[in-house]
Each structure stands twice: as structure tokens, then as C-alpha cells.
C-alpha atoms as one frame of an Amber mdcrd trajectory, in Angstrom:
protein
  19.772 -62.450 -38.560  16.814 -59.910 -38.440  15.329 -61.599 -35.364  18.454
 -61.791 -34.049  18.979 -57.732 -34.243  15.589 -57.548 -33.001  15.985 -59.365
 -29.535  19.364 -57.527 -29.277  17.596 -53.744 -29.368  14.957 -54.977 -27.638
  17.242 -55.849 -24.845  19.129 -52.683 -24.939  16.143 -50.574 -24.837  15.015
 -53.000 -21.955  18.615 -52.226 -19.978  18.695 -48.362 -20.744  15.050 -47.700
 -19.133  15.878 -50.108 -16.337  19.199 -47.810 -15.383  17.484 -44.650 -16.141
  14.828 -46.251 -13.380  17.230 -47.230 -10.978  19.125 -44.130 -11.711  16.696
 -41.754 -11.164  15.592 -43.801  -7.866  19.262 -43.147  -6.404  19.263 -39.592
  -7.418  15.606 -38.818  -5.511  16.990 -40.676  -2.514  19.378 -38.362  -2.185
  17.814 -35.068  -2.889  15.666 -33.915   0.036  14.018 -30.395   0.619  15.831
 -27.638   1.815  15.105 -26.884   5.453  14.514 -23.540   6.496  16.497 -23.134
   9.968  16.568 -19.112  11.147  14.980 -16.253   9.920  16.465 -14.008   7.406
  17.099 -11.523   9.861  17.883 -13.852  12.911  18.725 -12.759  16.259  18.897
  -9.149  18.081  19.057  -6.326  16.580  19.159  -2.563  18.326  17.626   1.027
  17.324  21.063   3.287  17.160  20.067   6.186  15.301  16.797   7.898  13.372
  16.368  10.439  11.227  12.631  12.473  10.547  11.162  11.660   6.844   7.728
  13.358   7.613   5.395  14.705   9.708   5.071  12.555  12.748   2.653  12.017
  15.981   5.622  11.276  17.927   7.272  13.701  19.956  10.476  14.816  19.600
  11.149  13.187  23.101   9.560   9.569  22.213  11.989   9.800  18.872  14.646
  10.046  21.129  13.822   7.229  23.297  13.632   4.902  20.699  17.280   4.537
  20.758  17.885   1.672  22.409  15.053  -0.488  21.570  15.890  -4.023  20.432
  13.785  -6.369  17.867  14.175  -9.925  18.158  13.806 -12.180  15.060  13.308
 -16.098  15.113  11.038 -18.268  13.053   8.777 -18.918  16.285   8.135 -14.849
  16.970   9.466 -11.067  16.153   8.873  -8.960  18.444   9.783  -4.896  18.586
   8.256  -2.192  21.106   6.198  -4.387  22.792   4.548  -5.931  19.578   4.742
  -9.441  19.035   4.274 -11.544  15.978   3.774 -15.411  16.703   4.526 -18.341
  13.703   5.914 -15.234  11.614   6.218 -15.782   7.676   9.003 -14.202   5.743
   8.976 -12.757   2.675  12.148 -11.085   0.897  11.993  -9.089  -2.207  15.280
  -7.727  -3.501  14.519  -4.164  -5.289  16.450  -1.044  -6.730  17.508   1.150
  -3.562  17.012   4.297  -5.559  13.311   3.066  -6.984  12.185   2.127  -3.345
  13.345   5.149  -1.135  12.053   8.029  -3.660   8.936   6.296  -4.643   8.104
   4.671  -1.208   9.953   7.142   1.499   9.909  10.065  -0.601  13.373  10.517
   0.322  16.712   9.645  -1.948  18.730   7.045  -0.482  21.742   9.251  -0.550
  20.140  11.276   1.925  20.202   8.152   4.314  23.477   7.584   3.615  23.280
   4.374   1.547  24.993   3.960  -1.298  24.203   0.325  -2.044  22.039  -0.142
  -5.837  19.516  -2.939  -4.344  18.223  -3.536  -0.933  15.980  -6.299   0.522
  12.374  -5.610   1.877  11.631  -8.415   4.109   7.774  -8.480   4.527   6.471
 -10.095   8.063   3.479 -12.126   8.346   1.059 -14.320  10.197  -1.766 -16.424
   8.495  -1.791 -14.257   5.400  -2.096 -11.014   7.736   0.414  -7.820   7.174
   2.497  -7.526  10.632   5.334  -5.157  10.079   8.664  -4.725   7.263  11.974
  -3.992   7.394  14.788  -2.665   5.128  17.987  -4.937   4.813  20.756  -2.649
   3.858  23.351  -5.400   4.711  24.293  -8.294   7.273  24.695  -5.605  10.215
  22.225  -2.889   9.601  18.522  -3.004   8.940  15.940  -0.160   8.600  12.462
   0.247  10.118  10.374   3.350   8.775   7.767   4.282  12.422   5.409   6.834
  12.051   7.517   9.071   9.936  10.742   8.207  11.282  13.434   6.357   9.776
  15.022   3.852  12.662  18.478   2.538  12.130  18.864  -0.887  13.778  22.144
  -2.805  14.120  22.722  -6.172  14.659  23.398  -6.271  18.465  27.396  -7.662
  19.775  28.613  -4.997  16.646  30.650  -2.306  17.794  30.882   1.466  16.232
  32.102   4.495  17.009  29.460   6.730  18.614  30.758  10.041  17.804  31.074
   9.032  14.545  27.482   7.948  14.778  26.269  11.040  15.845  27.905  13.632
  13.553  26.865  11.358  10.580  23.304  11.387  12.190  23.220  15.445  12.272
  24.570  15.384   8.405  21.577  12.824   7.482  18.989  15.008   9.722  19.753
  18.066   7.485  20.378  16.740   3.911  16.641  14.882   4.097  15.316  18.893
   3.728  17.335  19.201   0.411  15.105  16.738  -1.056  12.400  19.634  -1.222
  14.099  20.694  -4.536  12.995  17.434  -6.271  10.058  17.747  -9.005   7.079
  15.720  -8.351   4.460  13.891  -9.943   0.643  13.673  -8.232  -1.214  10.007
  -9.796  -4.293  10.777  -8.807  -7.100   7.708  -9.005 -10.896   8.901  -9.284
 -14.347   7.185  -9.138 -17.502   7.982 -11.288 -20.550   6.927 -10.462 -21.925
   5.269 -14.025 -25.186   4.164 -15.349 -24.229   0.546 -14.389 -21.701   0.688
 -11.175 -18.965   2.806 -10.928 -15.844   3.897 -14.010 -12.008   4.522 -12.636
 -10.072   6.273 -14.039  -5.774   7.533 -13.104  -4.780  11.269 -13.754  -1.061
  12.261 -13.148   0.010  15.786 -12.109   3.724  17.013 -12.605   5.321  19.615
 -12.524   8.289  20.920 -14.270  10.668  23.805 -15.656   7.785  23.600 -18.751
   5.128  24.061 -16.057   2.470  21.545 -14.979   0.909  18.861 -16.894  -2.102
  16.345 -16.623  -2.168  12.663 -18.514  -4.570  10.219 -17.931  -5.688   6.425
 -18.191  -8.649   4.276 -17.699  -8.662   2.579 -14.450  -6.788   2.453 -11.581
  -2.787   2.620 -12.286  -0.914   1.447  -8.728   2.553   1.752  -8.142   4.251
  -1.487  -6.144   7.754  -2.202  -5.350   8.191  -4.459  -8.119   6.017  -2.638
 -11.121   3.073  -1.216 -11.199  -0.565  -2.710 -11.218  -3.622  -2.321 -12.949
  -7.107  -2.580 -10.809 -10.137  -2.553 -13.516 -13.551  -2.981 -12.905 -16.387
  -4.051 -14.726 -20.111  -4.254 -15.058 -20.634  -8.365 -14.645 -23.356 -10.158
 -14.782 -23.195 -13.620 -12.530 -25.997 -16.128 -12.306 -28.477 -13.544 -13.102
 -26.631 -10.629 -10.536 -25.138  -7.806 -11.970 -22.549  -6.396 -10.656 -19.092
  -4.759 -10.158 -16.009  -7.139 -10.308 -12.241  -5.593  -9.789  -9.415  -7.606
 -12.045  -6.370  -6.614 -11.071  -2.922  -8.103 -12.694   0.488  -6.688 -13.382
   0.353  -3.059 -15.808   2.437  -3.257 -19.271   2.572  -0.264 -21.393   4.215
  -1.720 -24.433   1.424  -4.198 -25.204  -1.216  -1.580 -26.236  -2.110  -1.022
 -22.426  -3.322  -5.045 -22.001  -2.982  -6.136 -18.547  -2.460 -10.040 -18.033
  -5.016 -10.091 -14.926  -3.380 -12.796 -12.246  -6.463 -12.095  -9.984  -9.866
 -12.763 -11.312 -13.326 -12.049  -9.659 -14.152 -15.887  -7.501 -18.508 -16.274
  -8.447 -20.310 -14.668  -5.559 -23.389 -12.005  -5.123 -20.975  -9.178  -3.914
 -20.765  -5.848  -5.728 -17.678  -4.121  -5.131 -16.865  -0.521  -4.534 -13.612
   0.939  -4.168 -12.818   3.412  -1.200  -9.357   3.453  -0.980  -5.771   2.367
  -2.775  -2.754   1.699  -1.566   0.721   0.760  -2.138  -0.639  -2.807  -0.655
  -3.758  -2.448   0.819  -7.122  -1.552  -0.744 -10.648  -0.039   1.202 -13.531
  -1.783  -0.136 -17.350  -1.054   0.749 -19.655  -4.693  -0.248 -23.129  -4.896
  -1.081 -24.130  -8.484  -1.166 -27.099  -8.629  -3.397 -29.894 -10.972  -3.862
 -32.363 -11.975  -6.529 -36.306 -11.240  -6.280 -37.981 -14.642  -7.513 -41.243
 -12.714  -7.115 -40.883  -9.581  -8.658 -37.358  -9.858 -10.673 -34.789  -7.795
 -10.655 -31.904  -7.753  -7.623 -31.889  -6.080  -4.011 -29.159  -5.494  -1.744
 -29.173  -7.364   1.929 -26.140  -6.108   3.831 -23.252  -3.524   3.377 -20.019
  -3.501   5.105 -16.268  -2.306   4.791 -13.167  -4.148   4.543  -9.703  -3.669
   4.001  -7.919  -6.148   1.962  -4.333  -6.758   0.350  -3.335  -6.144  -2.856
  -2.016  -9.510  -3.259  -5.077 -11.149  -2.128  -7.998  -8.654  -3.129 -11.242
 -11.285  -2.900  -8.913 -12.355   0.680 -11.000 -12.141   3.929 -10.841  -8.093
   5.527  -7.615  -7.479   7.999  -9.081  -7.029  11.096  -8.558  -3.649  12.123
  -6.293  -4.309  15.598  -3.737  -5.864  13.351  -2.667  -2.917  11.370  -3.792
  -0.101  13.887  -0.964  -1.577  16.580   0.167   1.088  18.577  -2.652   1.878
  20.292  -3.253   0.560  23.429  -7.308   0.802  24.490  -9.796  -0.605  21.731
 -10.125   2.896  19.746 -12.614   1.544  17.031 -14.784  -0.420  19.932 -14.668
   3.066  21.603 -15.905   5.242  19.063 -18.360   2.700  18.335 -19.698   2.997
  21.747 -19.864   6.931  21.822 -21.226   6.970  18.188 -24.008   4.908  19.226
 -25.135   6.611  22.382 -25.055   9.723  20.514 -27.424   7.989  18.196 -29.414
   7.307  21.132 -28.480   3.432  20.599 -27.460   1.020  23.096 -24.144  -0.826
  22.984 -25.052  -4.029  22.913 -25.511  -3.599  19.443 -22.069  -4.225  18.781
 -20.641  -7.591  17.753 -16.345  -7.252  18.429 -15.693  -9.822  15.716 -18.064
  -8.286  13.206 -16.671  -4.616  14.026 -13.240  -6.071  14.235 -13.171  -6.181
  10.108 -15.892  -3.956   9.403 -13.676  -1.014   8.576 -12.373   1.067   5.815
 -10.142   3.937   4.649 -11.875   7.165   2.881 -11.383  10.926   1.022 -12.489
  13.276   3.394 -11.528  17.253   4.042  -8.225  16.810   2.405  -7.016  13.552
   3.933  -7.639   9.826   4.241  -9.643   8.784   6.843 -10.464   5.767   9.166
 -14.008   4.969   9.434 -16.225   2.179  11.160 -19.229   0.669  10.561 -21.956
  -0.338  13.394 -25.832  -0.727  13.435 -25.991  -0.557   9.561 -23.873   3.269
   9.939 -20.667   4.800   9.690 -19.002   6.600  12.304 -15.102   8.172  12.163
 -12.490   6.399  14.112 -10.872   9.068  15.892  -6.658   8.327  14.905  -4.969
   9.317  11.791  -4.857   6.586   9.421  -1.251   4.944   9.610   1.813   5.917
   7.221   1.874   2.353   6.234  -1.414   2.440   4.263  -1.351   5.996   2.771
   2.348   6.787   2.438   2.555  10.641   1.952  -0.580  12.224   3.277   0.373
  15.945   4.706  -1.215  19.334   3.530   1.425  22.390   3.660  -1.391  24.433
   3.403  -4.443  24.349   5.994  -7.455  22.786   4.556  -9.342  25.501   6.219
  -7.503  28.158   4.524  -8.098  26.080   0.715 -11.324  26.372   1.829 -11.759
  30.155   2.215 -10.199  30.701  -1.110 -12.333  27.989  -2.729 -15.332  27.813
  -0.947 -16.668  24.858  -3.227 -13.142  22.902  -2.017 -14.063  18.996  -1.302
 -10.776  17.601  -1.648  -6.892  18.955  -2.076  -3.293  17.907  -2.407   0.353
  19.834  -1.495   3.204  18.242  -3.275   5.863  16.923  -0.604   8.144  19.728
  -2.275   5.702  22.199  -1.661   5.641  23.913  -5.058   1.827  22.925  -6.396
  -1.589  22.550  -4.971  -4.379  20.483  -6.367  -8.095  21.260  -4.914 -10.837
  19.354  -6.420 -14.273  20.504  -6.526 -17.768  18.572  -7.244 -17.344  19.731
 -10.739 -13.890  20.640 -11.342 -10.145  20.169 -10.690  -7.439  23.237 -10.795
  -3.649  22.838 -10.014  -1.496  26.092  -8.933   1.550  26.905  -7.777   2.356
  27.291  -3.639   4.335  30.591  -3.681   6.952  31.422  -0.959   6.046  27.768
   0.658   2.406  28.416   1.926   0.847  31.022  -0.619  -1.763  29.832  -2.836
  -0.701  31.278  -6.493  -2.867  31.510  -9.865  -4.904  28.459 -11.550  -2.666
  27.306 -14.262  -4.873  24.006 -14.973  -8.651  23.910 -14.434 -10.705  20.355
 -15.793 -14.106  19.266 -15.579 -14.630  16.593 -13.431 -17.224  13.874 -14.810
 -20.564  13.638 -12.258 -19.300  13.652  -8.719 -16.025  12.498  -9.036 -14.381
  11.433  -5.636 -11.119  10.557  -5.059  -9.530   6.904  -4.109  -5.708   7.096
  -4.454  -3.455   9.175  -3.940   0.565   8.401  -4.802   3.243  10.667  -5.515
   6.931  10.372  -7.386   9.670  12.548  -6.468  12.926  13.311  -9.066  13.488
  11.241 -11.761  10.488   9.179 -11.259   8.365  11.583 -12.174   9.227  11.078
 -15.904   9.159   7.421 -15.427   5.781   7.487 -14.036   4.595   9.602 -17.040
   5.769   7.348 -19.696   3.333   4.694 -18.093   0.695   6.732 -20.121   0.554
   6.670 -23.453  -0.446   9.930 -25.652  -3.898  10.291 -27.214
């Protein structure tokens, strides 16, 4: 009777993994992969309206004439104002309206006149290389932020009534100035030159009806759509090279400041110094280094500059005709040119390719900065550095006239509300108060700075977030 019972589970057992087999089989037969078959903007959509965030190199003519303009979205190209992407990439992040527009735009989306809680960012891309974004405020209306302006694009066949249009566009054009009011918050991220490498380290300035304060962190505290990120870097040593290594992995402030890195340093002979951050690009200047078998030690055999993404930090450099798009004769292969035959050089030194990538983003006279790099030296690229990279980058206040009330000035910020200035000096930093909109006012906050401190981000919260951004930082 036992054997019997035996043979009888056994067969069971034998029956229920041969359905489940068969089972299974049917059930992956059946499911395929989803197939992607537009974009998630598809189709034609046209510039109606704009309204001025921020200072602009546009005219108030060219502003004008962007009404009108179309961009065309398909999965094979996007193309707007005579810029074309080919084998486009999409990428769409859903994020809190009111988050985005302050921290990002330095505007409230109120002002704008959208009301909705979450918008989509969709993010365009070829071969891992940054081509343009766009703000999805719903099926029929998208937003494009150019050089300072704010373009309203509708989905083209959709009909409105233009009056209506343009009264609402008058209303928008004036509240934007009412966000002047706003408080705002200065994270400022600096680089010390240590006995091994460099230290980073993030101060944040606010202001307030208390007055101003200053908090700080170690390393480099970077605010993204979705959170904010940490950038540390240490002092490595790697088959017998020392050097400096950035980590960089999402920022929480409840663990006792541990950061989860997601990006890790790949083994190489590259010491890396950061110039510049971002929102979601970084400016990087690379030593690759070498042993001495003969004498010991290491040597550096080549510096050069890149500019990379945040999401992709050890990432090849964007070459620099990829995010500088709306010029149309080869600026950087121009200023290389004149650069060198001031140097008494001839021209033929340059390598395009090399050049192309060979570029960076730096802290210089109160503003970021494009620079090049040709025949082993630097040389300014003569265009200010796009919105996209630096976000809020204007000075209310001449950096001449800093300079003749601080004669030992290297650096200085205006708040986008125009209420504080902070200069920075070789050995200090003061923050004051801008009287009356463009007087300088008494020091209320004057720091050492640790040796020659230099500055390599600069990002700014506006209202609310200002307070949010301060309780990233714990108290000491």
C-alpha cells in the first residue's frame, strides 16, 4: 500500500511540473515586448507665445519672431530652428511643477500660468549626447526654455482664441517681475587645494526676515530634478598612482549624511579636478599620470578639459558643437586660431577632433566661463556660456563696480531677487545687502576662506525652497 502511495505522488508531482512547463510555454508565447511606435511628443508642434525669465542675448525683435516656429518630433529626427537631432532617444521624467519651475526657471509656475501639480521633462538624446528638453504641460501644449525665454508651443491643427492669447501673454509678461519678492538661498560649492589633491566643500547663503545665514557640508551638494546628489572626492591610490577619484550617488540626510554612491571611479591613471557643476553637466580638467620605474614616484603626461554628464561622469567629454548649437561659424576653432597666432604659433597645430572635446566651463570675474584648450594652453572662447549649463548666472551689480569697492574682489554673486551680494576674496567671503536694487550695503557676514578657495558651483532656490534646501544640512 506504501509503494502504491508512492508511485501515485510521484506521478502527481510528475503531472503538476509537466503543466506548469507547458503552461508557462503558452504564456511566453504569447507575451511579446512592447513596441515603441511614435515619440512621446509626436508630430508638429508651433511657438504661439513667450514670455522673458532672464536676461537674454536675443533681441527683443528675434523674441518676437520666434512665433511661428514649428518643432517636429518622430522617432527618426526632432528638429526646431534649424537644429536637427537624428535616431533621437527619449527620456520622460514626471516631477513636481512647483519643485521644477522655482528651482530650475527661477520662476513660480503660477506666473506661467500653470496650475497643474506635476509636469513631464522629456530629455532628447543621441548616442548618450544631451540635444535639447522640453516641458509637457499636457497633450496640446509643451514648453521650451531658449536663451532666457520661455516658448509656448502648441500642438499644430489646435485652434485658440488669439486675443485671448495675447492679453493672457501681457498678464504672464508682468507677473514673472513679482517673483523678485521671493527669498533666496545661494549653495555655493568651493575647492581647496589640499596636501594630497583637492577638498570640496557646499556653503548655503539665505536670506530672511532674521537676516542672512551660512551652513555648510563636506563635498559637493547638487540639486537635480529628482533629489539632490552628492559628488565626493578622494585621495586614491590605484596600482601604485595616487590620485583624485569623484563618487557621486544620490544625497540622503536622514542616514547620518551616507551617500549610497551609484557611480564609482572605473581603474585608470587619471586624476580628476573639478572646474565646474551643474544641474547635469560637470567641467573636469585630467591629468593622466604615469609611474617612474627609474626614479619612483608618479609624473603627469597630458592635461586636458572635458565636459561630462552627471549621469555618466567617467562618460567620454561632449564635444563642444553639440551643446554650443546656435552658433553658426566654428567659434572654439576660431579663437583657437587667433589665440595661437597671438602666441606667435601656427595653426596647424590644431587637431578639430581633439579641440572638439577639449573644453571646459570656469569661475572667472564674476561669471562662468567657456574656455579651450590648444598647444598644451588655455585660451577663452569668446560666447557666454549657455543657460542650459549654468542656469542663473546674471550680476545686478557691475563686476567692475564690486571691484572698486573691494579691490581684492575675485569672485561675486547677486541674488535673482536682488536683495544680497556675495564677493569672495583670496582669503575671505562677506555677504551684504543690495540697497534700493543696485547699492552695495554693509558686511553683515565676513568668513575665512581656507588657502585659495575658488569657486565650482553655483545654484540658487527661490521661496519656499530655500528652507528646504537648508534642512539638507544638518547642524553642528
Amino acid at each position: 500500500m506504501k509503494k502504491l502511495n508512492s508511485i501515485i505522488c510521484l506521478f502527481i508531482i510528475a503531472m503538476a511540473v509537466l503543466f506548469y512547463k507547458n503552461m508557462n510555454l503558452y504564456f511566453n508565447v504569447k507575451i511579446t515586448p512592447a513596441k515603441i511606435t511614435k515619440a512621446p511628443i509626436q508630430g508638429k508642434w508651433q511657438v504661439y507665445e513667450y514670455i522673458k525669465i532672464a536676461d537674454s542675448d536675443l533681441s527683443d525683435d528675434d523674441i518676437k519672431n520666434m512665433i511661428g516656429n514649428k518643432a517636429i518630433f518622430s522617432l527618426d529626427s526632432v528638429n526646431f530652428n534649424k537644429e536637427v537631432c537624428k535616431r533621437p532617444n527619449f527620456k520622460v521624467k514626471v516631477v513636481d511643477s512647483n519643485e521644477y519651475f522655482t528651482n530650475d526657471l527661477k520662476v513660480k509656475p503660477s506666473k506661467l500660468g500653470i496650475s497643474q501639480d506635476k509636469v513631464k521633462i522629456i530629455t532628447i538624446s543621441s548616442n548618450n549626447i544631451f540635444f535639447d528638453e522640453y516641458i509637457q504641460i499636457n497633450d496640446d501644449c509643451i514648453l521650451k526654455v531658449y536663451d532666457g525665454v520661455v516658448l509656448f508651443l502648441r500642438k499644430e491643427g489646435k485652434v485658440s482664441n488669439s486675443k485671448s492669447n495675447e492679453e493672457m501673454s501681457e498678464k504672464r509678461r508682468d507677473t514673472v517681475k513679482d517673483d523678485a519678492s521671493l527669498n533666496n538661498g545661494l549653495l555655493l560649492g568651493l575647492r581647496e587645494k589640499s596636501e594630497n589633491g583637492y577638498k570640496y566643500r557646499t556653503l548655503f547663503i539665505s536670506d530672511n526676515e532674521e537676516g542672512f545665514s551660512i551652513k555648510e557640508m563636506d563635498n559637493l551638494l547638487v540639486p537635480r530634478k529628482n533629489g539632490f546628489l552628492m559628488l565626493e572626492v578622494n585621495n586614491i591610490e590605484d596600482n601604485g598612482i595616487t590620485r583624485d577619484a569623484i563618487f557621486a550617488g544620490p544625497y540622503n540626510k536622514d542616514v547620518n549624511n551616507i551617500v549610497k554612491f551609484s557611480q564609482n571611479p572605473i581603474s585608470s591613471n587619471i586624476n580628476y579636478k573639478i572646474l565646474f557643476v551643474g544641474n547635469e553637466y560637470m567641467s573636469l580638467e585630467n591629468e593622466e599620470l604615469k609611474l617612474n620605474p627609474k626614479f619612483g614616484g608618479q609624473y603627469g603626461i597630458n592635461t586636458y578639459l572635458s565636459v561630462v554628464p552627471l549621469d555618466n561622469i567617467y562618460g567620454d567629454g561632449i564635444a563642444f558643437s553639440k551643446i554650443i548649437r546656435n552658433n553658426p561659424n566654428d567659434i572654439l576653432q576660431d579663437n583657437a586660431e587667433k589665440f595661437l597666432k597671438r602666441a606667435g604659433k601656427d595653426k596647424s597645430e590644431i587637431d578639430k577632433n581633439v579641440l572638439e572635446t577639449n573644453w571646459g566651463i570656469i569661475r572667472e570675474n564674476g561669471k562662468w566661463t567657456l574656455r579651450g584648450k590648444v598647444s598644451n594652453e588655455y585660451f577663452d572662447v569668446g560666447i557666454s556660456t549657455p543657460r542650459m549649463i549654468t542656469s542663473y548666472d546674471q550680476l545686478s551689480i557691475p563686476f567692475k563696480t564690486i571691484k572698486n569697492k573691494f579691490p581684492d574682489a575675485i569672485d561675486a554673486y547677486t541674488s535673482p531677487n536682488k536683495r544680497f551680494l556675495v564677493v569672495l576674496t583670496k582669503n575671505n567671503l562677506m555677504v551684504m545687502p543690495i540697497e534700493n536694487g543696485d547699492s552695495i550695503g554693509k558686511v553683515k557676514i565676513n568668513i575665512n576662506l581656507k588657502g585659495d578657495e575658488a569657486s565650482v558651483m553655483s545654484q540658487w532656490a527661490m521661496g519656499s525652497y530655500v528652507d528646504e534646501w537648508a534642512k539638507m544640512f544638518r547642524n553642528k
